[in-house]
Backbone as a ProteinNet text record, in pm:
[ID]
protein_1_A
[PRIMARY]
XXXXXXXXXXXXXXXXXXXXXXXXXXXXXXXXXXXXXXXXXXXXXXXXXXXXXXXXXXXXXXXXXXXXXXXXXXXXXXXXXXXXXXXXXXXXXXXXXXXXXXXXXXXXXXXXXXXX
[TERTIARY]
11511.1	11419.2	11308.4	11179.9	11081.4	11034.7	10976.9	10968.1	10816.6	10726.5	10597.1	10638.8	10546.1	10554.4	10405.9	10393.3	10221	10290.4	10259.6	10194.9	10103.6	10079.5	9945.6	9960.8	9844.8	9877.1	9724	9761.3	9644	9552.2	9375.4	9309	9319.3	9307.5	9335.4	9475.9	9562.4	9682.4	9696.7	9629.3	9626.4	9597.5	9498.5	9512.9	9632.1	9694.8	9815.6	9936.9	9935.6	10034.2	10022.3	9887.8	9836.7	9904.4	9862.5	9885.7	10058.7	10085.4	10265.2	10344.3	10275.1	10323.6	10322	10165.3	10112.2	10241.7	10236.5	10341.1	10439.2	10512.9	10668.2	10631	10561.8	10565.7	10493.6	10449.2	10392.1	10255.4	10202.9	10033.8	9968.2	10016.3	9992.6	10008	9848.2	9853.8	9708.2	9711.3	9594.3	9563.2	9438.8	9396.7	9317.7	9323.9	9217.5	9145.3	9072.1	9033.1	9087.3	9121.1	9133.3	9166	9184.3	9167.2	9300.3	9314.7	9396.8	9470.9	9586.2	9691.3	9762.5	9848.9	9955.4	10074.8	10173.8	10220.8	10146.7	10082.1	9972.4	9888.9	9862.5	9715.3	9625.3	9592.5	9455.1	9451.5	9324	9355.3	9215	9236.4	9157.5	9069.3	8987.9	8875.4	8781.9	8862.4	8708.7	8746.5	8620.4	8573.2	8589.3	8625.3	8622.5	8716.4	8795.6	8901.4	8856.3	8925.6	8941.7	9034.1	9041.7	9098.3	9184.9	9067.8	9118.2	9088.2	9196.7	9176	9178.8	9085.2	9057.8	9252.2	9276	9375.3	9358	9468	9454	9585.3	9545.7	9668.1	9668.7	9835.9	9848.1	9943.5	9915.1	9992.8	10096.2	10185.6	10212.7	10381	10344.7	10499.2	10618	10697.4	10851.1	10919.6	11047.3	11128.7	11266.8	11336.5	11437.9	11522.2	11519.1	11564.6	11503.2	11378.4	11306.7	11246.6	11286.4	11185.8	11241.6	11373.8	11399.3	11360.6	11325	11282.3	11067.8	11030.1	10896.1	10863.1	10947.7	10976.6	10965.2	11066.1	11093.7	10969.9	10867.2	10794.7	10685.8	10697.3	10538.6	10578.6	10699.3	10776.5	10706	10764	10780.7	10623	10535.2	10409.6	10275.6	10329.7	10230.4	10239.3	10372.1	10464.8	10389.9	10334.7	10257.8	10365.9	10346.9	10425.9	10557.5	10656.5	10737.4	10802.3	10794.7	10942.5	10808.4	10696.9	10523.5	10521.9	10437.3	10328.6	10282.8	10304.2	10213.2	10120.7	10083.5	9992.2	10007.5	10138	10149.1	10160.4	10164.7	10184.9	10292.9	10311.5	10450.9	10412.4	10547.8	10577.5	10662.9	10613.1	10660.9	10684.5	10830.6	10939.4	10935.3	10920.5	10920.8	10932.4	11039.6	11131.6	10925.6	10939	10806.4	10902.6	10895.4	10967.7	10927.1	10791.2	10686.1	10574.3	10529.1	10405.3	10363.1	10204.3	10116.1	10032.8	10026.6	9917.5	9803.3	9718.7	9584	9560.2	9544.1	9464.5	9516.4	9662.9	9757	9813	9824.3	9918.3	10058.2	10075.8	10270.5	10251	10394.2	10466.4	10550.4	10573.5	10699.8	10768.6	10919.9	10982.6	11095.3	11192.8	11274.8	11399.6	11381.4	11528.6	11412.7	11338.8	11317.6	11285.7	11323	11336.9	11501.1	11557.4	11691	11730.4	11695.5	11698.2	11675	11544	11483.4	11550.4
6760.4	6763	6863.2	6804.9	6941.6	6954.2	7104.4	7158.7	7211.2	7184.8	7262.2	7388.1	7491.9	7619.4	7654.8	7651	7748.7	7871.9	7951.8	8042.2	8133.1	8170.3	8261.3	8420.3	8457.7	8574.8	8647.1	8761.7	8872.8	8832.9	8812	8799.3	8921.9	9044.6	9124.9	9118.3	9052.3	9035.7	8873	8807	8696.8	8696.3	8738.1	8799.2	8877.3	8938.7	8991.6	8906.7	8838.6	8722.1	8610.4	8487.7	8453.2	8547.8	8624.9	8702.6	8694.9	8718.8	8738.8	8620.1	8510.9	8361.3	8311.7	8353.5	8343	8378.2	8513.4	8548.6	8512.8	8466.3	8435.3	8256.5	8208.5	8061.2	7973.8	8014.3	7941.5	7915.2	7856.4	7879.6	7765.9	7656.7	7527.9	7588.6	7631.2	7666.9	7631.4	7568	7520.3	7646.4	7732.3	7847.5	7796.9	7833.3	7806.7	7916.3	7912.5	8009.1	7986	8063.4	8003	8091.6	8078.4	8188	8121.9	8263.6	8203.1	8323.4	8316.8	8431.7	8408.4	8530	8447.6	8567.6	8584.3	8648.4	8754.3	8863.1	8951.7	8888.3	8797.1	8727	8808.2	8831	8876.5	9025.6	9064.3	9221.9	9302.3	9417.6	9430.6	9609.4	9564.6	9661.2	9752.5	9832.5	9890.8	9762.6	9743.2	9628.8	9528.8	9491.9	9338.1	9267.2	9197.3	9094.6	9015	9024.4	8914.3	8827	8704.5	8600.5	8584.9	8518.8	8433.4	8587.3	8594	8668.8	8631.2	8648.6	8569.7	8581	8438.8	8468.2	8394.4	8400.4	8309	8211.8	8077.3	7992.9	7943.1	7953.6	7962.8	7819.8	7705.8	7612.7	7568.5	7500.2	7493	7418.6	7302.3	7235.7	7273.5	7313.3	7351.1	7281	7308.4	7191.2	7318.4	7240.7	7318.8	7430.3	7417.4	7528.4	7649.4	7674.6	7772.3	7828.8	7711.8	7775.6	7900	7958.2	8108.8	8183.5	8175.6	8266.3	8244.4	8124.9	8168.8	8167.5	8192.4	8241.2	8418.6	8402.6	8603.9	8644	8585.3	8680.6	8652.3	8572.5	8564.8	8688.3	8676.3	8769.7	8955.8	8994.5	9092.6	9086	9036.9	9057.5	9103.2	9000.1	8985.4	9126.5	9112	9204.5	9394	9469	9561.5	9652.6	9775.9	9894.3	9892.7	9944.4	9956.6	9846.5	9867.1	9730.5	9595.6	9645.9	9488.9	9541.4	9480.2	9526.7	9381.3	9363.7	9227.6	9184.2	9121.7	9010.2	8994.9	9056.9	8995.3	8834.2	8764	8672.8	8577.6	8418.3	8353.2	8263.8	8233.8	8126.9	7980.6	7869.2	7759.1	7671.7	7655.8	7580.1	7406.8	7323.8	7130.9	7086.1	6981.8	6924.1	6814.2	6772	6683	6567.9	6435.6	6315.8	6238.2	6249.9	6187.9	6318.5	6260	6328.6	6207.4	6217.7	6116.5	6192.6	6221.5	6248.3	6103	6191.8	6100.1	6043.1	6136.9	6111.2	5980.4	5978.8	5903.4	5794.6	5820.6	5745.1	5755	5856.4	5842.1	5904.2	5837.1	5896.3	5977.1	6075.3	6179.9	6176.1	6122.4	6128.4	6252.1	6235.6	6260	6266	6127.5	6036.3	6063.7	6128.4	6099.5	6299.3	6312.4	6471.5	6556.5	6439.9	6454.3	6412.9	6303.7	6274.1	6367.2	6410.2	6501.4	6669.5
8438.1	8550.4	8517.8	8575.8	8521.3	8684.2	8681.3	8801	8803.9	8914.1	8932.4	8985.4	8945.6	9030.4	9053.6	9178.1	9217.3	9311.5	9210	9251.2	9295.9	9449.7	9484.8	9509.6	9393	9389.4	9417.8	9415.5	9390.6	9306.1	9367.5	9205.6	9107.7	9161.1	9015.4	8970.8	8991.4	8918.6	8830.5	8829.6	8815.1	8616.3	8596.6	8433	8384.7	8434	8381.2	8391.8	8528	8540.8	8376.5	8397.2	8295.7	8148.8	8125.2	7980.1	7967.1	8057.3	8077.1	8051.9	8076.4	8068.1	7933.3	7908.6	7731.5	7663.7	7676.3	7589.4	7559.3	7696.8	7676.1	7625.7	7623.6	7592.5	7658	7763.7	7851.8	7830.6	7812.8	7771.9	7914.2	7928	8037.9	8167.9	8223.8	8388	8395.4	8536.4	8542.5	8684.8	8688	8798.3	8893.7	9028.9	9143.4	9222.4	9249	9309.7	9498.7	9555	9709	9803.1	9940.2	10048.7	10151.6	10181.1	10333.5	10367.5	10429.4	10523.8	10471.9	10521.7	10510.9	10663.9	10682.7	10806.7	10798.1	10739.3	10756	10876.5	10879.9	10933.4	10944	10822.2	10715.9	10735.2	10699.2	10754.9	10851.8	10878.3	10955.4	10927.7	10919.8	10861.3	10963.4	11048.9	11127.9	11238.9	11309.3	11374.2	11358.4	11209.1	11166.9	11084.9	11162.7	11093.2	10977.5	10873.5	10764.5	10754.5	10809	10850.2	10716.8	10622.6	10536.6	10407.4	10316.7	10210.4	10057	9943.5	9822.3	9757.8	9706	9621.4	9509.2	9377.2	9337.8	9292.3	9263.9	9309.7	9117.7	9078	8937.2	8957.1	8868	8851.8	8744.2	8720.8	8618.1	8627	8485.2	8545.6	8420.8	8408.8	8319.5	8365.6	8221.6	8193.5	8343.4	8414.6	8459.4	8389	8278	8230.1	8193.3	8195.7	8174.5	8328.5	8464.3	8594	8614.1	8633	8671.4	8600.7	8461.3	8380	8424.3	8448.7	8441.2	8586.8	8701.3	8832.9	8848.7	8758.6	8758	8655.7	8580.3	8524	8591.3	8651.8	8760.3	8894.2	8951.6	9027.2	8957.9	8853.7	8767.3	8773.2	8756.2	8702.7	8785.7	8899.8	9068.9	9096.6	9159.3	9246.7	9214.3	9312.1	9340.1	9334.1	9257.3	9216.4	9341.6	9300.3	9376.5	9438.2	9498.5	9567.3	9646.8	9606.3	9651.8	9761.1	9774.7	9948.8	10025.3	10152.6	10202.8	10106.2	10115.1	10051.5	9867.1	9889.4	9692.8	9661.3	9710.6	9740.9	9753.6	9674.3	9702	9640.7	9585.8	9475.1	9526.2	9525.1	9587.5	9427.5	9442	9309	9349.4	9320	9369.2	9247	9287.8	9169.5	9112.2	9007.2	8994.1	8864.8	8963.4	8894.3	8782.6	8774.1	8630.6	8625.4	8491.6	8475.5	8351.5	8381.7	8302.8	8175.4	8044.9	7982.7	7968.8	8028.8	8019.2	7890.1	7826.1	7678.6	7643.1	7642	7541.5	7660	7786.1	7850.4	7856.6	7764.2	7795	7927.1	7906.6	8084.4	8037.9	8116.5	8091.1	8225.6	8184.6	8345.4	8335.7	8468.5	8424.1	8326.8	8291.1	8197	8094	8046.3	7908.8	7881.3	7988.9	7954.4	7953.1	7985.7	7951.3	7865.3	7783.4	7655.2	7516.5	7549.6	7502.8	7444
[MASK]
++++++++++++++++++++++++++++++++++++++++++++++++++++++++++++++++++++++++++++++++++++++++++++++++++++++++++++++++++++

């Protein structure tokens, strides 16, 4: 089974996340730029609420056997000195049943990643 993980994190953590992935093997993440809350509901400055706050959203699909390991180094990497602070963000794991390369057209499913 291969698994997507997006993760949204801190933009200044998002290069160190990235580099951390590099390293261990991971090189395939596609980055977004994007905004929103999350139970904080945003923060508040003086006079003026910030609703929505910049994050950034890290994609990327693994084979099941590697998601806890590239779970915990996105975890290990985000995660703000000490035990994190609100808005480090969160990591959402979904099983993903095919995948298509364009270029070529193969399909990559599940049964041929168990084969594999």
């Amino acid at each position: 089974m291969m698994y997507m993980i997006r993760a949204i994190v801190r933009p200044e953590k998002s290069d160190a996340v990235l580099a951390a992935l590099m390293d261990a093997g991971f090189p395939a993440v596609t980055k977004y730029a994007v905004a929103g809350r999350g139970k904080q509901r945003g923060i508040k400055i003086g006079d003026v609420t910030y609703d929505e706050l910049p994050k950034v959203m890290l994609m990327s699909v693994v084979k099941e056997a590697d998601k806890d390991f590239v779970v915990q180094a996105i975890m290990d990497t985000a995660r703000s000195k000490g035990k994190g602070a609100f808005g480090d963000g969160k990591i959402f794991v979904t099983p993903v049943e095919e995948a298509y390369t364009i270029s070529s057209g193969i399909k990559e499913s599940v049964a041929e990643e168990v084969a594999a």
